[in-house]
N, C-alpha and C positions, 0 to 999 in steps of 0.2 A: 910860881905863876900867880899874878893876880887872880880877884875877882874880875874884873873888866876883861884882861886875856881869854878868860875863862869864859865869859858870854859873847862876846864875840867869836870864840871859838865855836860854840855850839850854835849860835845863829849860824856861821857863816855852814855848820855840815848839816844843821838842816835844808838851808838851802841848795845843796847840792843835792841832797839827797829827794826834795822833791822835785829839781830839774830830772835827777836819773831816775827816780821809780814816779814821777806825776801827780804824786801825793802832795796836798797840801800841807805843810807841819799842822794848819788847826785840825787838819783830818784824820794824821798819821798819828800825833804822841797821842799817848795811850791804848794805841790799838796791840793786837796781838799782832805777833810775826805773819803770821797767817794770811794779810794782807798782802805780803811779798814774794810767799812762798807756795808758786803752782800746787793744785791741789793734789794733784797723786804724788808730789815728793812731803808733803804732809805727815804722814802716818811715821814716814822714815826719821824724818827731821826730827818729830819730837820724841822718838824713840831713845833715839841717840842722843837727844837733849837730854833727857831723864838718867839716862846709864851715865852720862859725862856728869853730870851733877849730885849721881845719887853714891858714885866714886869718886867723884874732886877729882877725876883725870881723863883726856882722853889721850888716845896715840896721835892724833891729828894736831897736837899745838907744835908751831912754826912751821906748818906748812899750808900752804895759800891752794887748798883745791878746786876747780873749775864746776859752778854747779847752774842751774837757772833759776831766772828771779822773774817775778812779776810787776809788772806795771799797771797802774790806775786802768790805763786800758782794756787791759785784758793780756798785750803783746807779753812773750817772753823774750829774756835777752840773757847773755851767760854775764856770771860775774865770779869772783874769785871770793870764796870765803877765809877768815885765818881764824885763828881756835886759837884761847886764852882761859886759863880756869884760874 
């Protein structure tokens, strides 16, 4: 893959990604997850983030689990997460 592939790649899924969660990219890069992810699944999120990363594994890679996300608004909506370590 080029350079060029390569930023047009990442423009084009920032831009999806601020149609689907409302976020403008100058808003979103650099912020934490935390911005997507309703606040009482929080605690959980980064629990499991921490044990997947502090083992290099989790049981969850290749499978797409159903969870909800936040929007700039405030709305939730579900979306499907996939796991890669």
């Amino acid at each position: 893959m080029t350079r060029d592939f390569m930023a047009d790649l990442e423009a084009r899924v920032n831009a999806a990604a601020a149609r689907i969660f409302g976020f403008p990219a100058s808003e979103a890069l650099g912020k934490n997850l935390d911005i997507i992810i309703p606040e009482r699944f929080r605690p959980a999120h980064w629990t499991g983030f921490e044990r997947a990363m502090g083992d290099a594994k989790t049981k969850y890679v290749g499978q797409s689990l159903p969870t909800r996300a936040l929007r700039a608004d405030g709305t939730q909506f579900y979306v499907e997460l996939g796991f890669a370590i």
